[in-house]
N, C-alpha and C positions, 0 to 999 in steps of 0.2 A: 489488566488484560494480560494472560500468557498465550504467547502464539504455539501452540502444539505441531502446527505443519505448513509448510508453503509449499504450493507446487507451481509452477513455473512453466508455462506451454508455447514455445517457440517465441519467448522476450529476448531478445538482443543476442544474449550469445549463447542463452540456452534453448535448444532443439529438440524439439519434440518435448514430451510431459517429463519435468522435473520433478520428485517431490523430497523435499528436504524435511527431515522431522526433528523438530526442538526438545532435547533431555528436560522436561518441568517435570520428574516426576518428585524432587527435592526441593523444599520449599525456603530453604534457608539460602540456595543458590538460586537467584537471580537476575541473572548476568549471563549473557550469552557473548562470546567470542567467538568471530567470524575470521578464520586466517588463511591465505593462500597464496600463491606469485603474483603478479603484475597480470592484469585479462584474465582472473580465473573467474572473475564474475561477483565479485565481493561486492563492488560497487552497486551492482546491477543487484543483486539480492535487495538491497536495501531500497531503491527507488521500485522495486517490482514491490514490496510490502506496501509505499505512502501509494502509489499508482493505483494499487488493488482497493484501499483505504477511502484515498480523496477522488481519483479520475482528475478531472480537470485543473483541480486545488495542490497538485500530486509537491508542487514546489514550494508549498506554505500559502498562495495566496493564488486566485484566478488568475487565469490566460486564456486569452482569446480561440474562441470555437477553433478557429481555423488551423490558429499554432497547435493547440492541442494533436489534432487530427493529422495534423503534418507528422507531430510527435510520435504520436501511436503507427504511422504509416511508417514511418522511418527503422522505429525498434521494433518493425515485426522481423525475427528470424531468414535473413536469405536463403540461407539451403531450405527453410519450412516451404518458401515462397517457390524456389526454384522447384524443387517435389510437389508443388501445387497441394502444401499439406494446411489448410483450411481453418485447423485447431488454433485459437490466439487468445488465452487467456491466465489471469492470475489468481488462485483461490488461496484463503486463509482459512484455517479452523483456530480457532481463537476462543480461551473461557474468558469468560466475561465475571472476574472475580470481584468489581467495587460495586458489582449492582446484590438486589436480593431479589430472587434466589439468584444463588449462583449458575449460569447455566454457560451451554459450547453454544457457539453459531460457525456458520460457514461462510465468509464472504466471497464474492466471486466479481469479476468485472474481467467480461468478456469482450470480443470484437468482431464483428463481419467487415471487412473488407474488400472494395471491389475497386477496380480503377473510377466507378465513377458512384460509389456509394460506402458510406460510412455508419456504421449503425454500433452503437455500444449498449449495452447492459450489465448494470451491477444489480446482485440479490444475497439478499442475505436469507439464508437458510437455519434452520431449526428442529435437530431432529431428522433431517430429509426434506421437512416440507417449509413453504414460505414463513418466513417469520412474522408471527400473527401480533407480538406487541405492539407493534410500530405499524402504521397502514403502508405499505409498498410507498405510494408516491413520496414519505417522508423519512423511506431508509437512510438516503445519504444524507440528509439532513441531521440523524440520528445519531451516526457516525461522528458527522463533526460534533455535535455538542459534547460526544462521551469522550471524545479525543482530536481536538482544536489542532488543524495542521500545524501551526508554527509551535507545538508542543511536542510533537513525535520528534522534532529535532531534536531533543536534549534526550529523546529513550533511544532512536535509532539513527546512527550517525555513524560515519566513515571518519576513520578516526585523522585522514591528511586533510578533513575538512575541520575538525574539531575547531583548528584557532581559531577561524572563521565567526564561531560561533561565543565565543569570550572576547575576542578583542578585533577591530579594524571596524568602519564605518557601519558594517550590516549589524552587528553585535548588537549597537544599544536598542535597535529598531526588534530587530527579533526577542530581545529580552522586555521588551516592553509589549511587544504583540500577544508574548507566550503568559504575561501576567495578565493582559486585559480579559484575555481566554477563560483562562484559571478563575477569575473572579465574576465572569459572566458579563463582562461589560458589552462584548461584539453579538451578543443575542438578542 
């Protein structure tokens, strides 16, 4: 998978529609570097990519409806909120290069929000239109098998988490979840 664009619509500290676009037009380069000061949003880039990805799964492993929804209620955008600006969503255009054919999709996982309703949708898209491989109710589903949450940790990571992820109590737990993954065990 290379991400060709993220756009970014009133998540945490990004206001109003973001959209950042990924250099893949080189295929020997690989490797994306993210760099900025302290609060420019580095962080936030990267859980805005697993969030758009997984929804609920977004930390490697489910969390309850409610925490979720507290979550997404929390990182909408205040000035969006304050300007009563409505838009709250994360879209990827993404090629999908270990499948055959190779082809782009668009994932999207959107929000309505209201003080006393909460409605989400993710879609992946093809071309403009719904993506016909997969039957809708089994997109997310689809997702996770092509790219197992506790996997994306070792592609897209913040590098003051990195030790995190090599050594201290969560290490051997994640490296054993991200092989069970790998090998089809959790399916």
């Amino acid at each position: 998978m290379k991400i060709l664009s993220l756009t970014i619509c009133n998540y945490k500290n990004y206001c109003g529609k973001q959209k950042i676009r990924f250099n893949t037009d080189d295929l020997k380069k690989n490797i994306t570097l993210v760099g900025g000061k302290n609060g420019a949003g580095k962080t936030t880039l990267f859980e805005s990519i697993k969030l758009c990805m997984f929804g609920y799964q977004y930390e490697g492993k489910p969390i309850l409806a409610s925490q979720y929804q507290q979550h997404i209620r929390d990182c909408q955008n205040k000035i969006a909120v304050k300007e009563k600006d409505t838009r709250y969503y994360i879209k990827m255009e993404v090629v999908l290069d270990d499948v055959f054919p190779v082809y782009t999709v668009t994932l999207q996982r959107s929000w309505k929000i209201t003080p006393t309703s909460f409605d989400e949708e993710f879609v992946i898209l093809h071309d403009g239109l719904p993506f016909e491989i997969v039957e809708r109710e089994n997109w997310q589903q689809y997702i996770y098998d092509m790219f197992p949450p506790y996997i994306i940790e070792y592609f897209f990571f913040d590098g003051e988490k990195m030790q995190g992820l090599i050594s201290g109590e969560r290490a051997e737990r994640i490296l054993r979840d991200s092989a069970r993954d790998l090998i089809g065990l959790k399916i």
